[in-house]
TITOR-589203 format. One record per atom (N, C-alpha, C): residue in one letter; x, y, z. Coordinates in steps of 0.001 Angstrom, whole numbers, plus 500000, padded with zeros to 6 digits. Example, Ala and Ser with C-alpha at 12.3 -4.5 7.8 and 13.67 -1.06 7.14 Angstrom:
<rozas>
a513190494310507800
a512300495500507800
a513200496700507800
s512850497750507080
s513670498940507140
s512900500030507870
</rozas>
This chain:
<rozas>
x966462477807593199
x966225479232593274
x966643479833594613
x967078478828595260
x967185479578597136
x968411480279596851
x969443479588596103
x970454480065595571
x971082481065595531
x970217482047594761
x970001483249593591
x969880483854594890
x969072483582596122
x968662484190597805
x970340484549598333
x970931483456598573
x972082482756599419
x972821484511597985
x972848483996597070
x973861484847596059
x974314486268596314
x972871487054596423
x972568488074596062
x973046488502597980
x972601487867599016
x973397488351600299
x974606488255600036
x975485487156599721
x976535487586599280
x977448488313598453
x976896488445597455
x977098489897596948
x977190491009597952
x975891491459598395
x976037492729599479
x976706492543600088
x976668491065601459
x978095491555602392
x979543491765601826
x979869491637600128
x981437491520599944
x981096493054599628
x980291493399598817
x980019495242598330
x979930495866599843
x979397495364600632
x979651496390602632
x980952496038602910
x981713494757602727
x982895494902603488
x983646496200602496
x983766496147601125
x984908496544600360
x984480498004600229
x982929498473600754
x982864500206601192
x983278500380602792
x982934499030603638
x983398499022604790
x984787499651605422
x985647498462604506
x987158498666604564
x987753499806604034
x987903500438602876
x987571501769601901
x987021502379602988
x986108503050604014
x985785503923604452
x987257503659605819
x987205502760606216
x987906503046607421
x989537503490606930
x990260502915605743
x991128503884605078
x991133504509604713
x990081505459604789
x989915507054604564
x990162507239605411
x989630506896606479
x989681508063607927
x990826507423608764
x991758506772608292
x992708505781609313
x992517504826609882
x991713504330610206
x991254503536610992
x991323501987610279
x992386500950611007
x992420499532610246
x991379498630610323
x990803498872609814
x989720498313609814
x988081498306608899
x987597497323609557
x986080497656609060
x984991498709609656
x984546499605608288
x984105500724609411
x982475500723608779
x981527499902609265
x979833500195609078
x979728498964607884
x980817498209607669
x980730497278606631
x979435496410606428
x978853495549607389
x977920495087607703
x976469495860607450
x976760497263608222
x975204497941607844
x975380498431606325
x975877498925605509
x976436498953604272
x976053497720603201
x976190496680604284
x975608494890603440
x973928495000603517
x973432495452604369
x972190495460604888
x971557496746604418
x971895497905603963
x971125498717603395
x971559498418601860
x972438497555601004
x972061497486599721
x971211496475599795
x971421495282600628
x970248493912600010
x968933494634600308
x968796495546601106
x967416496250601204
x967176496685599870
x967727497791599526
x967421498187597807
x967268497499597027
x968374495882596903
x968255495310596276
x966904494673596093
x966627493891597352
x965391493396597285
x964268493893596622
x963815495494597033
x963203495919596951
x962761496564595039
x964340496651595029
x964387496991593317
x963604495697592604
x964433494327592934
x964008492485592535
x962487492496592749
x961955493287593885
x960108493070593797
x959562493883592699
x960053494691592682
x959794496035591606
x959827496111589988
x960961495106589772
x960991494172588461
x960261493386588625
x959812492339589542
x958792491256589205
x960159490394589163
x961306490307589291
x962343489263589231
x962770488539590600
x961845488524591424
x962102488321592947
x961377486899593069
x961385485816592771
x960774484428592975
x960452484278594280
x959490483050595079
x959279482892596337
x960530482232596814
x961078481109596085
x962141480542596602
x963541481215596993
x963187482552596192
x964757483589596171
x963983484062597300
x963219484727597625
x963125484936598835
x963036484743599946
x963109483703599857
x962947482576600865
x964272482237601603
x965291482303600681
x966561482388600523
x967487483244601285
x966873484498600592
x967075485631601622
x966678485964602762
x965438485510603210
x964730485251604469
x965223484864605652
x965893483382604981
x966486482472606043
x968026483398606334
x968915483446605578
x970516483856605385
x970215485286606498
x968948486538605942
x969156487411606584
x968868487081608149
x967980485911607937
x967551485911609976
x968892485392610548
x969171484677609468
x971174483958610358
x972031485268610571
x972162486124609220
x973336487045609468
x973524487977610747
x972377488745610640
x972520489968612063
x973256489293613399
x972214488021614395
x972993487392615020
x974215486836614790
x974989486593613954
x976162485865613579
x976951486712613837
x976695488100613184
x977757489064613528
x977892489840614670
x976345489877615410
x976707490838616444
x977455489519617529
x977586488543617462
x978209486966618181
x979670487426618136
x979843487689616469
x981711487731615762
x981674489168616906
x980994490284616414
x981422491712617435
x981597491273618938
x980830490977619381
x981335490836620655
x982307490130621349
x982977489225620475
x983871488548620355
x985010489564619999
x984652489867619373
x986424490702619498
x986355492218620295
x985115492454620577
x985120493867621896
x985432492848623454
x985035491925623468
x985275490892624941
x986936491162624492
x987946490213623552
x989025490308623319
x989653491650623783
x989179492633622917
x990022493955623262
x989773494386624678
x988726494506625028
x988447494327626336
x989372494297627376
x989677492868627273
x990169491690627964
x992027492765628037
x992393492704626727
x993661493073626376
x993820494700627002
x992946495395627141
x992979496581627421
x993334496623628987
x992955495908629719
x993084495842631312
x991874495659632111
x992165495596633690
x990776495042634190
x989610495942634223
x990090497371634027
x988934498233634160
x987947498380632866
x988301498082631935
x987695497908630633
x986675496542631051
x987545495417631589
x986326494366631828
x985115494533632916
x985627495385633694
x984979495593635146
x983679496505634264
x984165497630633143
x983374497817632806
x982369497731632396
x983013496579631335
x981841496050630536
x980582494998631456
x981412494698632082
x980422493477633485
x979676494476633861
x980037495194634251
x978773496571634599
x977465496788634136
x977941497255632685
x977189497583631966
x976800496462631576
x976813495047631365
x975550493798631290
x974900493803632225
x975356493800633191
x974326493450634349
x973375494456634857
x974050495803634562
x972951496703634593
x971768497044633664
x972074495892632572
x971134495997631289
x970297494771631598
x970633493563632299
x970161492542633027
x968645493224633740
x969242494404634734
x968285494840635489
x967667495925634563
x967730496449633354
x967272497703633014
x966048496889631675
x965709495516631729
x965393495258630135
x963866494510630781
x963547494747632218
x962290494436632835
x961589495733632489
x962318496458633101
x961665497806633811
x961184498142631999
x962066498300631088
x961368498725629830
x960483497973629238
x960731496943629463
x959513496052628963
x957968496274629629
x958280496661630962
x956640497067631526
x956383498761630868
x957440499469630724
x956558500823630445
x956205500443628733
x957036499447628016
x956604499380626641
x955198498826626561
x954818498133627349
x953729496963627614
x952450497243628773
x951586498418628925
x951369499009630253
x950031497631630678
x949774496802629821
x948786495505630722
x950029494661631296
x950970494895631998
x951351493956632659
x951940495052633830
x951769495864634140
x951807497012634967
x951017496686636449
</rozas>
């Protein structure tokens, strides 16, 4: 039954890439455009429709559980992988940039964590 889990994500991410891709040849753009969040707001419905029938097993969900905690990280790994690339290809000020902006997020992800959290203040 984990299966039917593993299935049904795949389904959505090929239905997000193929509105993904389809949207970005509308507007020009070669590429994938929101494909991923597109995968992630149907398995939401989906799911939610599968509880709603009563056709949602523990093991299918379970399924989906695991695949969705893998996917998000996997892809934002693949994205940054090819924004480092273009990056890279664009020239040094694009990288200088981006080094910037980590390290200033390095120093900016304390400071929010104490105003989110005010007992450690």
């Amino acid at each position: 039954m984990t299966i039917y889990g593993v299935a049904l994500l795949a389904f959505c991410f090929l239905i997000g890439k193929v509105v993904g891709s389809s949207l970005g040849v509308a507007i020009g753009i070669n590429g994938d455009v929101g494909g991923v969040g597109f995968a992630m707001i149907l398995l939401i419905f989906a799911n939610q429709y599968l509880k709603k029938k009563g056709w949602l097993k523990p093991e299918t969900k379970g399924g989906i559980l695991f695949w969705s905690s893998m996917y998000l990280p996997i892809i934002v790994a693949m994205a940054a992988t090819l924004n480092v690339k273009a990056a890279a290809s664009g020239g040094m000020l694009a990288v200088l940039a981006g080094a910037l902006v980590t390290i200033g997020a390095f120093f900016i992800v304390p400071i929010i964590s104490k105003i989110g959290n005010p007992s450690k203040q």
